[in-house]
Residue, then its C-alpha position, 0 to 999 in steps of 0.5 A: x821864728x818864735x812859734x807859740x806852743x799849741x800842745x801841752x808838754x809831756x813830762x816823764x813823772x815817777x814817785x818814790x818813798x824814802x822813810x815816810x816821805x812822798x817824793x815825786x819826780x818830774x822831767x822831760x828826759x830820763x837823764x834829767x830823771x836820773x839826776x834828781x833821783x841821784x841827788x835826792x839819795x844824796x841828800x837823805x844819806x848825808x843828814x843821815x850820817x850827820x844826825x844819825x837819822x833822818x830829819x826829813x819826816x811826813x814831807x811830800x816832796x816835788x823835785x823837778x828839773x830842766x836843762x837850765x835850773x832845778x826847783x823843788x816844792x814840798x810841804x809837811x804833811x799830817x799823817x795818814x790825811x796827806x793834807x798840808x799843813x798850813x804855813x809849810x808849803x816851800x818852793x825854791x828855784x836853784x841853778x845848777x851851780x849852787x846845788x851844794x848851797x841848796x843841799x847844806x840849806x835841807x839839812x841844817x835847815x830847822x824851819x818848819x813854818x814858813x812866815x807870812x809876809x804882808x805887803x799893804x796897800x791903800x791904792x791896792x786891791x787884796x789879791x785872790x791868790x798869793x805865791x811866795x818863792x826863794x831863790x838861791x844862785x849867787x845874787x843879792x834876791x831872798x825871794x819873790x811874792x807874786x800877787x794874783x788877781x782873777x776875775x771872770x769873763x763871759x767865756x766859760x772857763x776863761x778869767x782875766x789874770x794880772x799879777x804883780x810881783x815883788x822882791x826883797x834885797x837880801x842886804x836891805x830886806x826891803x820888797x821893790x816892784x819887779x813886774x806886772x803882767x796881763x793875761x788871759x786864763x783858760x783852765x783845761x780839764x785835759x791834755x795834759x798828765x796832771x790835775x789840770x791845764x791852764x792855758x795863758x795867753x798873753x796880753x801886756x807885760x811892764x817890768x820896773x826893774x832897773x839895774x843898780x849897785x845892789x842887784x845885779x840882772x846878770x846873776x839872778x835867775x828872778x831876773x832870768x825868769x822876767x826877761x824870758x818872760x817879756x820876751x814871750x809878750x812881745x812874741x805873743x806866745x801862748x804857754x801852758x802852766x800845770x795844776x800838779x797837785x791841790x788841796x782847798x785854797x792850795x794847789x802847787x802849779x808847774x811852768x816850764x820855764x819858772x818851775x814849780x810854786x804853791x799858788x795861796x788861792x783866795x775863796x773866790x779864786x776859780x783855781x779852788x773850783x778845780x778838783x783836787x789831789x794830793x798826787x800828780 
């Protein structure tokens, strides 16, 4: 009934400039293609015609879309390096229905650099990689920040991989634990159209969320995203994430189900072993 996936997916992908901005597109069918380049048109004519220009600058730019959500990641660029500058890789997952908060949010937004959080503790190991992601649909999330711990195994190209993920209230600004998860890591060289394949295989998955007055589960893609995901623990379901695009100790990844995020890799991290480019 819940058949693991055994092949990567193939994605319809296509690029664009608009100014000096480089915009890559990524679905899998061509509605879906039609409607990111659409609403990406959109967003540059109307900070035009607020400001006169346009505001968006030196930006490369991820849109990527599937039937039940949008996420989009991008990062400022240094001219004529295409190398990220540090602190301004963003990533953010929005629901269809709040695609117009989103867009208000791009073009009155002045932010440049995204702040460091840090989350300390004594009984914690620091981890090896760090993802931090905003949310925007009509619940009480900020964002989330998944800490990622790797360590190899006697497998070439086989790592053990756990992750434990936090989120904020946006009333109280206080992180709470969400999920922890266990699972195995095999990074693929082929098979797929991007960089790089990894290949997870699940191994034990706990959620600590409990519902309470603040937070409600039935509005928040956060919580969308770790039902589905101890779900697919239960069923033992193989599933393939996405190296899209790296740079040293950066790489921005694709998964299906969650969308695109900017994976913060320590010197250790086996991920900064891959190859890196700054296109798909």
């Amino acid at each position: 009934m819940y058949p693991p996936q055994t092949e990567p997916t193939h994605f319809l992908i296509e690029h664009d400039n608009i100014g000096n901005n480089s915009i890559t597109f990524i679905s899998q069918t061509l509605e879906q293609q039609l409607d990111l380049r659409n609403k990406t048109k959109k967003i540059f004519s109307q900070q035009l015609n607020k400001y006169g220009k346009m505001t968006i600058t030196d930006k490369r730019i991820y849109f990527y879309k599937s039937d039940d959500f949008y996420s989009i990641a991008w990062c400022q660029v240094t001219p004529g390096t295409n190398q990220c500058k540090p602190m301004t890789d963003f990533s953010y997952k929005v629901s269809p229905d709040e695609w117009t908060k989103f867009t208000h949010l791009i073009i009155d937004n002045k932010k440049i650099f995204r702040e460091k959080v840090s989350l300390i503790s004594d009984s914690v190991y620091e981890p090896l990689s760090i993802v931090y992601r905003s949310y925007i649909s009509n619940y009480g999330i900020i964002s989330k920040i998944s800490n990622f711990y790797i360590s190899p195994t006697d497998k070439k190209n086989v790592f053990d991989y756990s992750k434990v993920s936090f989120i904020t209230s946006k009333k109280t600004g206080h992180y709470q634990a969400l999920s922890l998860s266990a699972e195995s890591l095999t990074i693929m060289n082929k098979k797929s159209q991007f960089i790089s394949t990894l290949k997870i295989t699940p191994k034990a998955f706990h959620w600590a969320y409990q519902d309470n007055a603040n937070l409600s589960k039935n509005k928040a893609l956060t919580f969308l995203d770790d039902d589905n995901k101890s779900k697919s623990y239960g069923y033992n379901a193989i599933r393939y994430d996405y190296v899209v695009a790296g740079q040293k100790q950066l790489q921005l990844i694709l998964n299906e189900s969650t969308g695109l995020y900017w994976l913060h890799s320590g010197k250790n991290n086996p991920l900064t072993l891959l190859p890196t480019t700054t296109h798909p």
